[in-house]
C-alpha positions in Angstrom: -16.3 -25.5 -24.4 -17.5 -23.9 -21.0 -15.1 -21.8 -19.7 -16.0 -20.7 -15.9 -13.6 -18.3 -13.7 -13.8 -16.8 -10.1 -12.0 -13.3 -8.8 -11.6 -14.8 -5.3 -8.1 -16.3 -6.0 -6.7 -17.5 -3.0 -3.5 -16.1 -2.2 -1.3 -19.0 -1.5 -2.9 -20.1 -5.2 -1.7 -17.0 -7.2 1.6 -16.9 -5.4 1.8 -20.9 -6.3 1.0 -20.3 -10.5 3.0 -17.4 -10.5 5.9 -18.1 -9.1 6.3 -21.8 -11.3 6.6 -19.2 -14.4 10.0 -18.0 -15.3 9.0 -14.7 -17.0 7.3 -13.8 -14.0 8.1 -10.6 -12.5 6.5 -8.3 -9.1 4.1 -7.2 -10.9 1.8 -10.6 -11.2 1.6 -10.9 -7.7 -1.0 -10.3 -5.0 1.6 -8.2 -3.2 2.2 -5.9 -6.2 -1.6 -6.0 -7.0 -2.0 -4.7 -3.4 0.3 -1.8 -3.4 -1.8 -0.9 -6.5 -5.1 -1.0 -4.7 -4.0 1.2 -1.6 -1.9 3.8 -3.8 -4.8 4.4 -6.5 -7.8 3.0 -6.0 -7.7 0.0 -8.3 -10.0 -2.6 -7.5 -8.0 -6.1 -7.7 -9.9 -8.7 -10.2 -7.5 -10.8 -10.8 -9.2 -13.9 -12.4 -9.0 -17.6 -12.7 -10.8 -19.6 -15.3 -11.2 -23.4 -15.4 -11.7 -25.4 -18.2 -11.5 -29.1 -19.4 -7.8 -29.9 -19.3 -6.6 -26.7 -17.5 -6.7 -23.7 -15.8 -5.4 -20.0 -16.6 -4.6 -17.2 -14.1 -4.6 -13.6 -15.0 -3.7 -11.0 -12.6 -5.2 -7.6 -13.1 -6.9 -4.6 -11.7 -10.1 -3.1 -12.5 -9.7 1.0 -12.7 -12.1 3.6 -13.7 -12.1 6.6 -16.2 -14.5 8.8 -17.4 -17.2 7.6 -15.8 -16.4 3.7 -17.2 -14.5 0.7 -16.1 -12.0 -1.0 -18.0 -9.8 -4.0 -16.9 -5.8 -3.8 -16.9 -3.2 -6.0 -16.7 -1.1 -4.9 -15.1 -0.9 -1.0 -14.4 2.6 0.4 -13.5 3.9 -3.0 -14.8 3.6 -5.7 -16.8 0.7 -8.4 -17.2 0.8 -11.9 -18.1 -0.9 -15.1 -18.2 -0.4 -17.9 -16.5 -0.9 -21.4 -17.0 0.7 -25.0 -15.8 -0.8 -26.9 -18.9 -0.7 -25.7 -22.7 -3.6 -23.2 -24.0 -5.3 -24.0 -27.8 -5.6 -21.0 -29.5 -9.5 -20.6 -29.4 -10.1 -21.2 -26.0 -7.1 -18.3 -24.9 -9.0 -16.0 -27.6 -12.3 -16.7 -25.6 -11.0 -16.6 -22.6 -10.1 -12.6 -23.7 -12.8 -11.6 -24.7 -14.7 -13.1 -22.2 -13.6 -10.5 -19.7 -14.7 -7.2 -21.0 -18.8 -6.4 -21.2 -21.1 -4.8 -19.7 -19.9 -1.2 -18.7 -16.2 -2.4 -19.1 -14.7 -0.5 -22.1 -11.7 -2.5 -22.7 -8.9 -4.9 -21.8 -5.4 -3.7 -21.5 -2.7 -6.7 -21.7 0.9 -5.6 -21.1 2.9 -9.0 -21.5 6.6 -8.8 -20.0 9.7 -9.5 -22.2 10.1 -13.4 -23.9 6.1 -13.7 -23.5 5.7 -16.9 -25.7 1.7 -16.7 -25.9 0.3 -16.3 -29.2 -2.6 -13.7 -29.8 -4.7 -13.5 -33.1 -5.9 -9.7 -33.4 -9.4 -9.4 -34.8 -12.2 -6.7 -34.7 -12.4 -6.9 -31.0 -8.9 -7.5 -30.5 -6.0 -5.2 -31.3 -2.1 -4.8 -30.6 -1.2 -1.5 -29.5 1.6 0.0 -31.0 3.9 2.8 -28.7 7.2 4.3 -28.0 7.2 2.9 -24.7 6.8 -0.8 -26.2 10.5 -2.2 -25.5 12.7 -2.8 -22.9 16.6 -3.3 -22.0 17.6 -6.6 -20.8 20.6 -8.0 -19.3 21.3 -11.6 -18.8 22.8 -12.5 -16.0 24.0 -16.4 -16.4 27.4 -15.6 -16.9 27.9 -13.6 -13.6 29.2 -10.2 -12.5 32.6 -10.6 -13.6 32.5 -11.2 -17.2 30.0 -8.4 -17.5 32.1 -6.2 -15.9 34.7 -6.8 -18.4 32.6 -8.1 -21.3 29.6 -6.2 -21.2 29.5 -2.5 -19.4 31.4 -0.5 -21.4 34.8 1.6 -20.9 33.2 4.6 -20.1 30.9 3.4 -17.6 33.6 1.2 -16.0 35.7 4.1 -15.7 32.4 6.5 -14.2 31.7 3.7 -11.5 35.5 3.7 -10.3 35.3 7.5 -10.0 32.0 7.5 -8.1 34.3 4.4 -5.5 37.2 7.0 -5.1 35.2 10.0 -4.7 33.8 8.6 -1.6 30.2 7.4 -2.7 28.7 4.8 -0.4 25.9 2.9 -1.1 23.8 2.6 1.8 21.2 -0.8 1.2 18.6 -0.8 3.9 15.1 -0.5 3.4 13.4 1.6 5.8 10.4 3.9 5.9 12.3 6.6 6.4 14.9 5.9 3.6 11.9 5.3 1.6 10.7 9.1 2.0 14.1 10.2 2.0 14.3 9.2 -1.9 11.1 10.5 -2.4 12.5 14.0 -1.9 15.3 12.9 -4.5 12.5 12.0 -6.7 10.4 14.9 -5.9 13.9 17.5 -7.3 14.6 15.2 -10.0 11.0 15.4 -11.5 11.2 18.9 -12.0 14.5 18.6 -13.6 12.7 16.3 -16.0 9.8 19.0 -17.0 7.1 17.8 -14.4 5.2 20.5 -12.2 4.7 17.6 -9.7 6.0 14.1 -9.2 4.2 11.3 -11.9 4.1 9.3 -8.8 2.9 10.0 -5.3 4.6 9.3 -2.0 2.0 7.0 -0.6 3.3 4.4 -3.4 6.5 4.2 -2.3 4.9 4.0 1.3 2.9 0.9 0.1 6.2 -0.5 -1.4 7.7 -0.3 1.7 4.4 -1.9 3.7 3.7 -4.5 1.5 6.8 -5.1 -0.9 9.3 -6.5 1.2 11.7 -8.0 0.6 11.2 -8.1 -3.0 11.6 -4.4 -3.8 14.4 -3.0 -2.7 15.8 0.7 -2.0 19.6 1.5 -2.7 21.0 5.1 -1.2 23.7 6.9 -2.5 26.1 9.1 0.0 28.6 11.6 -0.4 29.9 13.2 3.2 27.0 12.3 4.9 24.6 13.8 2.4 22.2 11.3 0.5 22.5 12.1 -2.9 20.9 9.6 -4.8 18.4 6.6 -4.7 17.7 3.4 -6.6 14.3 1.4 -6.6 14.9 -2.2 -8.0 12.4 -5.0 -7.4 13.7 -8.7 -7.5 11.1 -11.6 -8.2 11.2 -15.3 -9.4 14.1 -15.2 -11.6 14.0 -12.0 -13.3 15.3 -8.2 -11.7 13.6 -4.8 -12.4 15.3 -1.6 -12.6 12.3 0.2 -11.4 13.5 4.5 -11.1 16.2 6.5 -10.3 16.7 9.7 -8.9 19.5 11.8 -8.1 20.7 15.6 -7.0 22.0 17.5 -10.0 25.1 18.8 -8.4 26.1 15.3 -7.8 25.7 13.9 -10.9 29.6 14.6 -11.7 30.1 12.1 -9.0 28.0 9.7 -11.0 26.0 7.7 -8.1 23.5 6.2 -10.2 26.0 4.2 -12.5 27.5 3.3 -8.7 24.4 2.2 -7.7 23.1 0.2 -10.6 26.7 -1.6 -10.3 25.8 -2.9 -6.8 22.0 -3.9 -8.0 23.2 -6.0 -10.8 26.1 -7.7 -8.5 23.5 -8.5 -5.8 21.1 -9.9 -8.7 24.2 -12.5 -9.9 25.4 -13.7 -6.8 21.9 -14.7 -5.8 21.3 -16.7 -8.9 18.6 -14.5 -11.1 18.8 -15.0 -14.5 17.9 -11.3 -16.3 18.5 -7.6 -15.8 15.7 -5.6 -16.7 16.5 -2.2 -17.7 12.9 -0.6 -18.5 11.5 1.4 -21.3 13.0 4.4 -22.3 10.7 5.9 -25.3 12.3 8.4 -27.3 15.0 9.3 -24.5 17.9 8.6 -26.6 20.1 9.5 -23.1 18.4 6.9 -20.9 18.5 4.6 -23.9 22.3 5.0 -23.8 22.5 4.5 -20.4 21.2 1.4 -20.3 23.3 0.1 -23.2 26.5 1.1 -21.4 25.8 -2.0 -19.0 25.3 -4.1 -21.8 21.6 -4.3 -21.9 20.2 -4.9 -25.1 16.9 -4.0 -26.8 14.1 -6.2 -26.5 10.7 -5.8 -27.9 7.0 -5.8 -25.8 3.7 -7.0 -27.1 0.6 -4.7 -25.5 -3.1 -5.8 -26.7 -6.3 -4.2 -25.8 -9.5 -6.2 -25.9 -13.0 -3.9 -27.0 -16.2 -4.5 -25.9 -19.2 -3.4 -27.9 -19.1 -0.2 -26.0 -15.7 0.2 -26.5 -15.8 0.1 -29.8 -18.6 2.4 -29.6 -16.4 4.8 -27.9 -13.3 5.0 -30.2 -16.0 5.6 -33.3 -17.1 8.3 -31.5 -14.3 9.6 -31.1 -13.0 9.2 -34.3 -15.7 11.6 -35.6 
């Protein structure tokens, strides 16, 4: 079968494929693949291949390490692939490892939760096993008020009301300003959680806020005037991401965060979305917790990576 793609997708064409797909989140989008670029660097190389009978879009970003390129789909996020008509087997597996070659070491595939394609490992093509490879997820169908009293625990009902009658106001307006203002949150909460400097830089929350809208969103937390802590959610499609939190430690009595995750997830039923998505947690039994006092529940990821012949060159070097 001859397979052919191009990496000039046209926008309008990648917004159209991706947004006719449920399980799409942010993340498979030009916009998200932007912010990307302008933060680190990435080159976008997002591709679409044609076929007989079809077509199949995958969104990703072309980074560099070591001296070599690799492909990823998508970094900071999720990947996925996209496609209006059904895929055989065969042609999907050659479609993968059609993209890596050359100086290209590998393939990284991140699929999003309730990912219903189908990959066949082989020499060239592996999953990828990790702590980080689940998720919390939250439907939504039933609405706000039977999760409220069905779903988010006692404890957590009770931590919200205290954060209402202590005064807490949730401040929802995305601005750049607000935008650097929870970057100093983020900045005191990442030493708090053993870092010598922030795992993210500034300039991508800058690019969230230039090229994001409306779809990420920023939630502030206040206590007598004092912004105490912050929220990032992005909304997409039909599916919500809790994206990071950050918060002062002498609040945290006050408990904002539960306060402001309360107000995401309230926003996200009234306007119709149909999941929650928590994020992975690892081995943080505590943020694993958390989540599960909302009523999230555990949901597995898939990750593959796709060798090429210098890739697997590489890892039997370093296996030596």
């Amino acid at each position: 079968m001859n397979i052919e793609y191009t990496e000039n997708v046209p926008k309008q064409k990648w917004n159209e494929i991706v947004r006719n797909s449920e399980n799409s989140y942010f993340f498979h989008t030009p916009a998200w693949a932007k912010i990307l670029e302008e933060t680190y660097g990435h080159r976008i190389a997002t591709r679409l291949y044609k076929f007989k009978g079809g077509e199949v879009l995958i969104p990703m970003m072309e980074c560099k390490k070591y001296g070599f390129r690799y492909y990823h789909s998508m970094p900071s996020g999720y990947g996925g692939i996209f496609s209006l008509s059904d895929i055989h087997p065969k042609t999907f597996q050659k479609i993968l490892k059609n993209i890596v070659g050359g100086r290209h070491l590998l393939f990284e595939l991140s699929l999003p939760p309730f990912s219903s394609f189908s990959i066949q490992e082989d020499s060239a093509i592996r999953q990828v096993n990790s702590k980080w490879n689940y998720t919390h997820v939250l439907p939504l169908k039933k609405g706000f008020d039977y999760l409220w009293e069905n779903k988010f625990n006692r404890k957590n009902r009770n931590a919200i009301r205290k954060a209402e009658k202590s005064g807490i106001e949730v401040l929802n307006e995305n601005s750049l300003q607000n935008f650097r203002q929870y970057y100093k949150l983020y900045t005191e909460s990442s030493k708090r959680w053993g870092y010598k400097k922030p795992p993210q830089p500034l300039r991508l929350y800058e690019n969230m806020y230039k090229f994001g809208l409306p779809h990420v969103q920023l939630r502030l937390a206040t206590k007598d005037n004092k912004t105490i802590a912050g929220l990032v959610s992005i909304y997409y499609n039909r599916n919500v991401i809790y994206w990071i939190s950050a918060y002062l430690k002498e609040y945290e009595i006050y408990r904002p965060t539960n306060l402001l995750l309360k107000d995401s997830i309230e926003q996200a039923c009234n306007e119709g979305y149909k999941c929650y998505n928590f994020g992975a947690s690892g081995n943080l039994e505590g943020v694993r917790k958390f989540k599960e006092s909302f009523g999230a529940k555990r949901v597995e990821l898939k990750r593959y990576r796709v060798l090429s012949q210098l890739g697997k060159l590489a890892i039997k070097l370093l296996r030596k």
